[in-house]
C-alpha positions as CSV (number, residue, x, y, z in Angstrom):
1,X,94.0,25.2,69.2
2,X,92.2,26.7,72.1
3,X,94.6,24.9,74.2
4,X,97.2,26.7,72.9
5,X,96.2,30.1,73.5
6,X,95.3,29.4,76.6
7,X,98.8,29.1,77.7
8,X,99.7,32.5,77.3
9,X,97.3,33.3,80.5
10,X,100.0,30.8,82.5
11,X,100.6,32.6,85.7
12,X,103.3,34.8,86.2
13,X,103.4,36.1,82.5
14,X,101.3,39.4,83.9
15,X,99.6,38.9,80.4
16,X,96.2,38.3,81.8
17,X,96.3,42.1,83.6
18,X,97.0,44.1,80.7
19,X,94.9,41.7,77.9
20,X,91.9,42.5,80.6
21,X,93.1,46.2,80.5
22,X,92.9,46.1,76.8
23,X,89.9,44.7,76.4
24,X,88.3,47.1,78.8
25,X,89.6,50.0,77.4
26,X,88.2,49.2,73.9
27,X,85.0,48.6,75.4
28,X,85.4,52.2,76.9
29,X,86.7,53.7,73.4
30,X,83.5,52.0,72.1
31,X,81.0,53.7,73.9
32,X,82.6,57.1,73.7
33,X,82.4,56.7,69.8
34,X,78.7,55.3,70.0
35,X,78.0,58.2,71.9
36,X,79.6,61.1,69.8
37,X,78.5,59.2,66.5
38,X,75.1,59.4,68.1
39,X,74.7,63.1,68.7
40,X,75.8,63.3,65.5
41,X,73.3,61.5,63.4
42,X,70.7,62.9,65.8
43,X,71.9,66.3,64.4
44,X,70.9,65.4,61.0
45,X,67.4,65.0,62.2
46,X,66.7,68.2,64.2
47,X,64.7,69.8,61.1
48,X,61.5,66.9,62.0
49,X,61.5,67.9,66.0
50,X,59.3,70.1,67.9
51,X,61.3,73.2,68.9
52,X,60.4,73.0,72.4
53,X,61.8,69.1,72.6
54,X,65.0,70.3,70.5
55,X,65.5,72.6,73.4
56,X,65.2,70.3,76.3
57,X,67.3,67.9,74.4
58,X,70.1,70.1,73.5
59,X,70.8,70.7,77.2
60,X,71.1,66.8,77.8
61,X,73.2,66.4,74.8
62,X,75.9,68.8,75.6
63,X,76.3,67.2,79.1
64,X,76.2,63.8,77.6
65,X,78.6,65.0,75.2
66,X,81.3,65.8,78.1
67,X,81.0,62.3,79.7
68,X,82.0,60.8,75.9
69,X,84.6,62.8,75.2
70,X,85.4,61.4,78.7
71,X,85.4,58.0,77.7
72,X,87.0,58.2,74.3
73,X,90.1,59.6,75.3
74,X,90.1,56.8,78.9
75,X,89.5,54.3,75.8
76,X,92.7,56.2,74.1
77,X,95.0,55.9,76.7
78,X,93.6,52.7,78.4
79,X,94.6,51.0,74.8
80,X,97.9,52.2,74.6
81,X,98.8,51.6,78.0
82,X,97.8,48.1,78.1
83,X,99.2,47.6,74.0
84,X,103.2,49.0,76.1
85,X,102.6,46.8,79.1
86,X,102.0,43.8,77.1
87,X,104.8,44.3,75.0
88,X,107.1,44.8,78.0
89,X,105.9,41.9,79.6
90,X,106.6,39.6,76.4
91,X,109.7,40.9,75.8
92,X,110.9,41.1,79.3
93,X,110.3,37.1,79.4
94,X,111.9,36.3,75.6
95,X,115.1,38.6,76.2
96,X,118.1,37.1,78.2
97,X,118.0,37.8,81.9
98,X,119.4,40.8,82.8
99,X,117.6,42.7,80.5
100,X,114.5,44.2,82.6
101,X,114.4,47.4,82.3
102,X,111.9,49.5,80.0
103,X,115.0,51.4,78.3
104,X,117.3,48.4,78.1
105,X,114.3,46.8,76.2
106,X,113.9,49.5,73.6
107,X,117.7,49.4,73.5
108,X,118.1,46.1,72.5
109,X,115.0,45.8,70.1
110,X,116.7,48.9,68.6
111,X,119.8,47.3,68.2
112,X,118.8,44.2,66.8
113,X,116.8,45.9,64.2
114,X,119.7,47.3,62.6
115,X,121.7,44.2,62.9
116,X,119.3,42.9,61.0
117,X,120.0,45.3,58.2
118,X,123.7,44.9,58.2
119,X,125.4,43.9,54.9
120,X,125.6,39.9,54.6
121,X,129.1,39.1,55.2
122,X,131.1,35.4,54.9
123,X,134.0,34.6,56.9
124,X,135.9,31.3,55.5
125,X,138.8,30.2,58.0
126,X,138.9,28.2,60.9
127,X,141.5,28.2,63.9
128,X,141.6,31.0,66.3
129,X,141.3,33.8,63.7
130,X,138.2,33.3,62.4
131,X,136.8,33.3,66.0
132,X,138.3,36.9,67.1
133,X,136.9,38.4,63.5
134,X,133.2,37.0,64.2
135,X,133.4,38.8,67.8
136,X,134.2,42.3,65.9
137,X,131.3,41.8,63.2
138,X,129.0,40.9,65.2
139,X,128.1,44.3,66.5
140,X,127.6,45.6,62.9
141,X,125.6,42.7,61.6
142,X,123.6,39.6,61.8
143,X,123.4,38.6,58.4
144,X,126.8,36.4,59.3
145,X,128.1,33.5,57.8
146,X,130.8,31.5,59.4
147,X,132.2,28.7,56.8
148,X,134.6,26.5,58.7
149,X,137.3,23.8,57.9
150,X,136.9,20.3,59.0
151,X,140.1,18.9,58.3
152,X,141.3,19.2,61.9
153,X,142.8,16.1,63.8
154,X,144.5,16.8,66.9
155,X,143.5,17.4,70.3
156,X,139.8,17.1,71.5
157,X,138.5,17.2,68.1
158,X,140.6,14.7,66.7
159,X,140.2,12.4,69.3
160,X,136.4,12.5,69.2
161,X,136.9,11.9,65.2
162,X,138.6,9.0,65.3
163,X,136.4,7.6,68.4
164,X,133.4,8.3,67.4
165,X,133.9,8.5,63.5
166,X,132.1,12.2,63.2
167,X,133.3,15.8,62.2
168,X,136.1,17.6,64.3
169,X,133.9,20.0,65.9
170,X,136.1,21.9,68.1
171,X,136.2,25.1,65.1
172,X,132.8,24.9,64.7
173,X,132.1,25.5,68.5
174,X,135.1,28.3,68.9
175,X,133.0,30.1,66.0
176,X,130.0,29.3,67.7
177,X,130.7,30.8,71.4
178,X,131.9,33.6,69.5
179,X,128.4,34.4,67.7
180,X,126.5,33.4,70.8
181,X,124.1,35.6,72.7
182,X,123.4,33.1,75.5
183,X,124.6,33.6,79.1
184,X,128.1,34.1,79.6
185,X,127.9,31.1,81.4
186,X,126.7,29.5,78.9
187,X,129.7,30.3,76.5
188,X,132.3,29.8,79.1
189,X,130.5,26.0,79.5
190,X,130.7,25.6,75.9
191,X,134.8,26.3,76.1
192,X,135.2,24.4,79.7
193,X,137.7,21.8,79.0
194,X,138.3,19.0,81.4
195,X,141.1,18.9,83.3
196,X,141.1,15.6,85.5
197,X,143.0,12.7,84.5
198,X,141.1,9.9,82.5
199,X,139.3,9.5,79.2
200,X,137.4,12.9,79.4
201,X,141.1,14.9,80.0
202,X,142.0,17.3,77.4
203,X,137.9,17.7,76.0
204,X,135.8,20.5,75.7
205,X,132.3,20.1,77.1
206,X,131.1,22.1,73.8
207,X,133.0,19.2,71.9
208,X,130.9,17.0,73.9
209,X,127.8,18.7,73.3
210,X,128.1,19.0,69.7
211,X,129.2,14.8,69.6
212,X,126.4,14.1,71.9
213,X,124.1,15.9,69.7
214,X,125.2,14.2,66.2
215,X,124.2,11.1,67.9
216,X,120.7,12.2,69.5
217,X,120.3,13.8,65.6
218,X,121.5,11.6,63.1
219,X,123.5,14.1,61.8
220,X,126.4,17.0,62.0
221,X,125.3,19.6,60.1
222,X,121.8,19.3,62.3
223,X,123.8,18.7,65.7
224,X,125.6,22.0,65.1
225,X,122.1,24.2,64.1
226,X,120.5,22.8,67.1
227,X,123.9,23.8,68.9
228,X,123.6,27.4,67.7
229,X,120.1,27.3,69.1
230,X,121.3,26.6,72.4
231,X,123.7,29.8,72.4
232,X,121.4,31.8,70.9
233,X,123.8,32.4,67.4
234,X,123.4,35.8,65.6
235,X,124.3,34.1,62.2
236,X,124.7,31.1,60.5
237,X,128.0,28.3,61.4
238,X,128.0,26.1,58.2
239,X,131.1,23.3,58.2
240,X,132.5,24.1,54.9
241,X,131.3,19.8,53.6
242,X,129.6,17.0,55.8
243,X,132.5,14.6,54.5
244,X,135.2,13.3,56.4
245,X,138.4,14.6,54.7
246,X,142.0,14.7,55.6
247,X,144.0,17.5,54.6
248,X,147.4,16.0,52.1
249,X,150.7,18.1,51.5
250,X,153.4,18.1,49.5
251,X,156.5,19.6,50.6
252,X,159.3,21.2,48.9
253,X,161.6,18.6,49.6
254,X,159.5,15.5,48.6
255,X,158.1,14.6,51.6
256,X,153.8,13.9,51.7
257,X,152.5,14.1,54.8
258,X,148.4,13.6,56.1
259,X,146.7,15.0,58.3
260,X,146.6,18.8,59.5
261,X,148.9,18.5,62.4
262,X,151.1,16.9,61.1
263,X,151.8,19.2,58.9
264,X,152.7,22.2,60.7
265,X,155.0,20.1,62.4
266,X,156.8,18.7,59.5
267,X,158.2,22.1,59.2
268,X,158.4,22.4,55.7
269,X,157.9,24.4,52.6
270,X,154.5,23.2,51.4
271,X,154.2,23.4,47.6
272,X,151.2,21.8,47.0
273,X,147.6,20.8,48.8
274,X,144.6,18.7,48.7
275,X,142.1,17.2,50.2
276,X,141.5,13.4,50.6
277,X,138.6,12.4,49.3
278,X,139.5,15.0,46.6
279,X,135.7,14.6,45.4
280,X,134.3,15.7,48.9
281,X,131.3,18.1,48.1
282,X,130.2,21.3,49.9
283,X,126.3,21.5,51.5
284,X,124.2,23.4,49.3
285,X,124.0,26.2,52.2
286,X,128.0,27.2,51.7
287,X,127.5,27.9,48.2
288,X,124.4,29.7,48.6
289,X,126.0,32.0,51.0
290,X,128.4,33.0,49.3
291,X,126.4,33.4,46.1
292,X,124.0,35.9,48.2
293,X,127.5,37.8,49.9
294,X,128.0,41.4,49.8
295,X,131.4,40.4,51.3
296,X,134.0,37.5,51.4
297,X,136.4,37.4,54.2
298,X,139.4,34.9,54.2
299,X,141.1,34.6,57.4
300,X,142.5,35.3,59.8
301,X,144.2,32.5,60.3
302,X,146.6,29.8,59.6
303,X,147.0,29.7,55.4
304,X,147.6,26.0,54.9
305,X,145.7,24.4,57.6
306,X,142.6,27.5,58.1
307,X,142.0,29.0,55.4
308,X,143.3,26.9,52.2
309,X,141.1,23.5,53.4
310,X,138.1,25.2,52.8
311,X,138.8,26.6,49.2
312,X,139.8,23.0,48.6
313,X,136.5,21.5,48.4
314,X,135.4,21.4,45.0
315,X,133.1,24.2,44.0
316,X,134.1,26.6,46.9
317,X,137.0,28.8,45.3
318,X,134.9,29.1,42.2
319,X,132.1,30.2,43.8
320,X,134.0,32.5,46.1
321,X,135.9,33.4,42.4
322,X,132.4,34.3,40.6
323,X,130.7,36.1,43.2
324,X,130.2,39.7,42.7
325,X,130.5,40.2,46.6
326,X,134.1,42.1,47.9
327,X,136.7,39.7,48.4
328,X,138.9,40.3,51.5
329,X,142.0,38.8,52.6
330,X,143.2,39.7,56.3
331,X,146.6,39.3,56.7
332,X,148.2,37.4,59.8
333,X,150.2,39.5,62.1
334,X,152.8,37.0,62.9
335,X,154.2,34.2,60.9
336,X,153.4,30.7,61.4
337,X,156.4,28.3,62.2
338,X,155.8,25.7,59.6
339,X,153.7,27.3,57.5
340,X,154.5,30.7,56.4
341,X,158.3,30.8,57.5
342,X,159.6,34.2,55.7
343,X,156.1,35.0,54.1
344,X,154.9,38.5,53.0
345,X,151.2,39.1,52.2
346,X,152.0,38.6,48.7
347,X,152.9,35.0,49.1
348,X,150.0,34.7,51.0
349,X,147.6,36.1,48.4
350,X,150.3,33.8,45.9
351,X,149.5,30.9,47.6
352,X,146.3,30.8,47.5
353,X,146.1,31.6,43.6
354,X,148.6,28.5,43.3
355,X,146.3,26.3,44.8
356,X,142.5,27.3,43.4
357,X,143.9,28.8,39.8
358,X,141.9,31.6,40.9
359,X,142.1,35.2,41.6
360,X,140.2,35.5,44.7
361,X,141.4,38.2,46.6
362,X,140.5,42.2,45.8
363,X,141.7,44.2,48.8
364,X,144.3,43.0,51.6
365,X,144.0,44.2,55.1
366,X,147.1,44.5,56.9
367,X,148.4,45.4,60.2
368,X,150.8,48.4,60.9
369,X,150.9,49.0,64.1
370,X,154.1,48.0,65.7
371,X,154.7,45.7,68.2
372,X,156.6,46.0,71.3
373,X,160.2,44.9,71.2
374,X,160.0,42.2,74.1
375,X,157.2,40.7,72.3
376,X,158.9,40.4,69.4
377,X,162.2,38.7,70.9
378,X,159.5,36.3,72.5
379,X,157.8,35.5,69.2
380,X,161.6,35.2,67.5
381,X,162.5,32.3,69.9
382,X,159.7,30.1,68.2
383,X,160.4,31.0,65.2
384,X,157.9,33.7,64.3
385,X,158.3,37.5,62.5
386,X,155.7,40.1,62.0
387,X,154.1,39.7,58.2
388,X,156.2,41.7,55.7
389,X,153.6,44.2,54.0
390,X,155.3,44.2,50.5
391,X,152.8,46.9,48.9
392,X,154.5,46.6,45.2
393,X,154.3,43.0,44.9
394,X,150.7,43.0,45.8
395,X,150.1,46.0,43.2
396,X,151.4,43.9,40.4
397,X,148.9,41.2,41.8
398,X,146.2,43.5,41.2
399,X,145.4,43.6,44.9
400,X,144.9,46.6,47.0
401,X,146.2,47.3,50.7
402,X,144.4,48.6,53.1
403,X,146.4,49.4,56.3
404,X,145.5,49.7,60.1
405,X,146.3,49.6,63.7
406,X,144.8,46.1,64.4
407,X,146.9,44.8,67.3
408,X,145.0,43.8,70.4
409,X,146.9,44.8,73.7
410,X,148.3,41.8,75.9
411,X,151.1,39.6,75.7
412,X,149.8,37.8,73.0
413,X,150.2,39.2,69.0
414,X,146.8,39.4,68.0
415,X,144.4,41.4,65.8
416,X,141.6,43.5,68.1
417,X,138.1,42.4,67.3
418,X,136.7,45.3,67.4
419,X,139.8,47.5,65.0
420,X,139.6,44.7,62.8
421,X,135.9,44.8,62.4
422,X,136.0,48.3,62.3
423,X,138.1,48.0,59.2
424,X,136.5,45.5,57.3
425,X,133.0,47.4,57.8
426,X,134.4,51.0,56.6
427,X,136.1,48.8,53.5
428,X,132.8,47.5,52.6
429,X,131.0,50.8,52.9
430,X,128.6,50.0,55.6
């Protein structure tokens, strides 16, 4: 125990300087009060002294007097000098570098303290959407809850599945490096992927990092807590179950096909989905967060393969179902070749009903802003068409629209972090 506290006079930490300051200016504040409290009770006792002492006293008393109002108001200031250096000093070490100065400091505490009281928001999805709407609601809350698919077999993460017979991780760390408050270089580690030819070509040290650390743990759901550590997460990235599942379809014309990549590029109508094992179960974390939510966000992202997997595992859609929390579903600006060929946001909303049995959507956010006519001809040629918003099919669904600008500027067709967050934030009254 005494070692302990010890530590914290390390050196370097300037604590030692301003704890001697404080102690100093209390014993200072002390003697000013012991002094005034003094003359005081002393006061009480004139009626018992010899009028000629009383006299020769008063004149030493009102100089003494001086010299402790002196000292109680050095004590005063000496206290709450030493009380702001200390704090500075603490914080400057605990905050990310960069942040040294006095008013960044009260800048930041401020703005973590009303993260803090944002609303407590899930996001279910996975994919590249669900990324790009953590990095918008991040500035208007930390009370975040990511809940990601882990059907995913192709590229990095399926590779690292089948070799080393854990989790795909590669959603989990996208969602990750987007809720991070580590050094940028940090984050852009995390994303790195190899380039060189051999068996590390085509992975992502984060992918890595997350495999490394299932191993060192024991466990996934652990490896990607201790991950979120690292970055420094504001909020909570939960895989959706800790089982291995595959993700089955059923297309329209008879075909099954396993496994999510596959199945975008079987290129056909999917009429039904599941999961294999059907009886995977969700951690007890998932459904806790969404029993707690003042808000359920599904998507962005890809329907069949991002968002659907997760409302697959058996108690998540009828949690998500029961909750009292808003229930959001945020439309995808393009359609997905394989996927959603010809959908509007109805059969989006439809879809999803057809595969849970449950109404789980009460307000639909949709883009409006138009985009630029080269893009589109470049989207056309693989297969792809801005969303339809079909506001009458989606009123007899019972399902509001809410309509925005979303689109982020580039050459790519994607919804703005911040619009989009923007949006979702003003829909759930915050």
């Amino acid at each position: 125990m005494m070692g302990s506290w010890t530590k914290w006079l390390h050196p370097g930490l300037r604590i030692k300087r301003w704890g001697f300051l404080l102690a100093a200016s209390i014993v200072v504040l002390s003697l000013g009060l012991s002094g005034l409290l003094g003359q005081a009770f002393r006061g009480l006792r004139v009626d018992v002294m010899d009028p000629r002492t009383l006299e020769r006293l008063t004149h030493q008393v009102q100089s003494l007097r001086f010299i402790d109002f002196v000292l109680l108001f050095a004590g005063i200031w000496g206290i709450a000098f030493a009380l702001k250096r200390l704090w500075f000093s603490l914080l400057t070490a605990l905050l990310p570098q960069g942040v040294g100065e006095e008013r960044e400091l009260v800048d930041v505490v401020i703005a973590k303290a009303k993260l803090r009281r944002g609303p407590r928001v899930v996001a279910i999805g996975g994919g590249t959407g669900l990324p790009a709407l953590l990095a918008g609601l991040k500035q208007y809350t930390s009370n975040l809850t990511a809940i990601v698919t882990v059907a995913d077999d192709g590229g990095s993460s399926g590779r690292l599945r089948r070799d080393l017979k854990i989790l795909p991780p590669g959603d989990l760390r996208n969602c990750l490096v987007s809720l991070a408050e580590a050094e940028p270089l940090m984050s852009k580690l995390f994303q790195h992927r190899f380039k060189e030819r051999g068996q590390l070509e085509g992975h992502s040290f984060g992918n890595l990092f997350i495999a490394a650390m299932t191993e060192v743990t024991g466990d996934f759901g652990e490896a990607v807590r201790q991950s979120s550590k690292v970055l420094a997460v504001g909020g909570r990235v939960l895989p959706v179950t800790l089982d291995s599942v595959s993700l089955v379809a059923e297309l329209a014309d008879g075909r099954t096909i396993a496994g999510e990549s596959r199945i975008t590029a079987a290129h056909g109508k999917v009429t039904s989905l599941r999961l294999d094992p059907e009886d995977c179960q969700p951690t007890s974390e998932v459904l806790q967060a969404i029993e707690e939510a003042d808000a359920i966000l599904l998507g962005p992202g890809s329907l069949y393969t991002s968002v659907a997997p997760n409302l697959l595992v058996p108690g998540v859609a009828k949690a998500v179902a029961s909750s009292s929390a808003l229930k959001v579903y945020i439309g995808n600006v393009m359609t997905q070749p394989g996927e959603t060929d010809g959908y509007a946001l109805s059969d989006h909303v439809m879809a999803l009903q057809r595969l849970t049995g449950l109404p789980l959507v009460d307000y639909v956010v949709a883009n409006t802003e138009s985009p630029a006519e080269r893009l589109l001809k470049r989207y056309a040629l693989e297969g792809q068409s801005a969303v339809a918003v079909d506001r009458e099919a989606l009123d007899r669904l019972g399902v509001k629209l809410v309509r925005a600008r979303l689109l982020a500027s580039g050459e790519y067709l994607r919804h703005d972090p911040r619009k989009l967050a923007r949006v979702v934030m003003r829909l759930i009254g915050f």
